[in-house]
C-alpha positions as CSV (number, residue, x, y, z in Angstrom):
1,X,29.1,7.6,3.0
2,X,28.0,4.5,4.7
3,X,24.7,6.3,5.8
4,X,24.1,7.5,2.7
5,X,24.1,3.9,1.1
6,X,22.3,2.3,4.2
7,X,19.8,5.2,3.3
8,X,19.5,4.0,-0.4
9,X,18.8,0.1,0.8
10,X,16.3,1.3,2.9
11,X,14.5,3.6,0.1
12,X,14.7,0.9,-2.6
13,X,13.3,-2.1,0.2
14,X,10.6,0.0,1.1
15,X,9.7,1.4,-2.0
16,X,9.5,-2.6,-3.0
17,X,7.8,-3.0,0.2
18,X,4.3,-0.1,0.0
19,X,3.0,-1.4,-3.5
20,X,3.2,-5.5,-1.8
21,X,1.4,-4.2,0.8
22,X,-1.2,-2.2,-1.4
23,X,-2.0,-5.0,-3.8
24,X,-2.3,-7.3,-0.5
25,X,-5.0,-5.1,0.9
26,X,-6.5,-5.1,-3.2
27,X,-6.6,-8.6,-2.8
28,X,-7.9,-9.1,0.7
29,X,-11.0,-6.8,-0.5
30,X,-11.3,-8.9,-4.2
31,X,-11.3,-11.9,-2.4
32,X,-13.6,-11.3,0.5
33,X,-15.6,-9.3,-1.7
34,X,-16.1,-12.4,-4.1
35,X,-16.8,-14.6,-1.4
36,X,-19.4,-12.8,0.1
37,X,-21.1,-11.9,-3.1
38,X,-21.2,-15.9,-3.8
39,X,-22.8,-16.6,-0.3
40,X,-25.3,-13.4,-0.8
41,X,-26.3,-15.4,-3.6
42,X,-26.5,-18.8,-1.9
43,X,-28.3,-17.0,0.8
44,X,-31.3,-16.2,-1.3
45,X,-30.3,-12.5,-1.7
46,X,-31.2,-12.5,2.4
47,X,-29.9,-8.5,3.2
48,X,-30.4,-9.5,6.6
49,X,-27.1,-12.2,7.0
50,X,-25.6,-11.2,9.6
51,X,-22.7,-13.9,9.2
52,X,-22.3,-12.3,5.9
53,X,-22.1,-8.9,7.0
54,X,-19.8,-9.6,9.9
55,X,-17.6,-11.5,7.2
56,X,-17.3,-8.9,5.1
57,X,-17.0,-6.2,7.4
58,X,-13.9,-8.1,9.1
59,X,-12.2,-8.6,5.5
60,X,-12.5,-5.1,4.7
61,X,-11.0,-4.2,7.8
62,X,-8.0,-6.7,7.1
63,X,-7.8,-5.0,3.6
64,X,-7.7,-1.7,5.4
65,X,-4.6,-2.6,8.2
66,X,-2.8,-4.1,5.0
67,X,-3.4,-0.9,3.0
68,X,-2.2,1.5,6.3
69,X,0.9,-0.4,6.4
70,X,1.7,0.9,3.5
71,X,1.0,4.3,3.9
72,X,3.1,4.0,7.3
73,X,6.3,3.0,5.3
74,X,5.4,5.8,3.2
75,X,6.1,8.2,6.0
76,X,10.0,6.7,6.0
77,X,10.8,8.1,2.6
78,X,8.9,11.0,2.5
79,X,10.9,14.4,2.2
80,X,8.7,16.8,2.1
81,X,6.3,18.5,4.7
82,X,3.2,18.5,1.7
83,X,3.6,15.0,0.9
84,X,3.7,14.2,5.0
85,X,0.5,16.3,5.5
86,X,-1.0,14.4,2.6
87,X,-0.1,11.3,4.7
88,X,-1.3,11.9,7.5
89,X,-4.6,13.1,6.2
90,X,-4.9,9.4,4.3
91,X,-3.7,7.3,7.3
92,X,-6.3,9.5,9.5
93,X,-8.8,8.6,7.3
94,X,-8.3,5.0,7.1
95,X,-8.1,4.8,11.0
96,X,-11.2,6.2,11.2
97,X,-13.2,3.8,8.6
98,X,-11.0,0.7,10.7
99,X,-12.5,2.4,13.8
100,X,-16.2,2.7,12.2
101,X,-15.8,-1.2,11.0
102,X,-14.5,-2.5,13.7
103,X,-17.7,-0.6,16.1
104,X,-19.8,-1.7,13.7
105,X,-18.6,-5.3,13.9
106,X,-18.8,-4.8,18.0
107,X,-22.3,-3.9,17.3
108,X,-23.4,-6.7,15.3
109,X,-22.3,-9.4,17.4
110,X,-23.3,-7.5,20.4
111,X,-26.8,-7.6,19.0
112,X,-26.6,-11.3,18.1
113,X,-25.6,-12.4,21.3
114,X,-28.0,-10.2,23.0
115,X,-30.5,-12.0,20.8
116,X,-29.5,-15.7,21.9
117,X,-29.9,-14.3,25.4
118,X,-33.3,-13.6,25.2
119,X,-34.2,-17.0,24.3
120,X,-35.1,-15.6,20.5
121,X,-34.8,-18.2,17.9
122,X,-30.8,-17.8,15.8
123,X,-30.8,-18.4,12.1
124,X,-29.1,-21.1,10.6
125,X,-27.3,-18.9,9.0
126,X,-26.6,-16.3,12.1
127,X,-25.1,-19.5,14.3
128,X,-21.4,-19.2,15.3
């Protein structure tokens, strides 16, 4: 009996809990996405803005960890084996596009730094 209500708190808190988290990664994306749209624009529309890439890259990876919490808490109250498969199938899909953003982030500042090294002149708008 006692398990059974202790089981019922923690179903209703985490049901509360996943769609927080999912509109916290929806806003983490809105918000970084706005802000890097209005410096795109301040920029010139310069593609090449590697501040503004790195930026955006590291919101969308924030957005990501918020929005894989949330699946993660989904695996608590799942109760069947289909709906576990279908988690693990979306939580292995946003490790993977964490993993790509976070080696692409890797590789951009890799590549900037390398580029100070070399004596090459930074952009104003590269500098740390």
């Amino acid at each position: 009996m006692v398990t059974e209500f202790l089981e019922e708190i923690l179903t209703t808190v985490i049901s509360f809990m996943i769609p927080v988290l999912e509109m916290m990664g929806v806003f983490v994306v809105a918000v970084g996405a706005a802000q890097s749209f209005f410096k795109y624009l301040k920029s010139g529309f310069k593609a090449d803005n590697t501040e503004l890439k790195l930026g955006f890259a590291e919101t969308l990876a924030m957005a990501l960890e918020f929005k894989m919490g949330g699946e993660i808490l989904k695996t608590v109250i799942t109760k069947t084996i289909n709906e576990m498969w279908v988690l693990a199938a979306i939580i292995i899909l946003r490790a993977i596009l964490t993993f790509v953003i976070h080696w692409e982030i890797k590789q951009e500042k890799n590549a900037k730094h390398a580029a100070g090294k070399e004596g090459k002149e930074v952009l104003p708008d590269e500098k740390s």
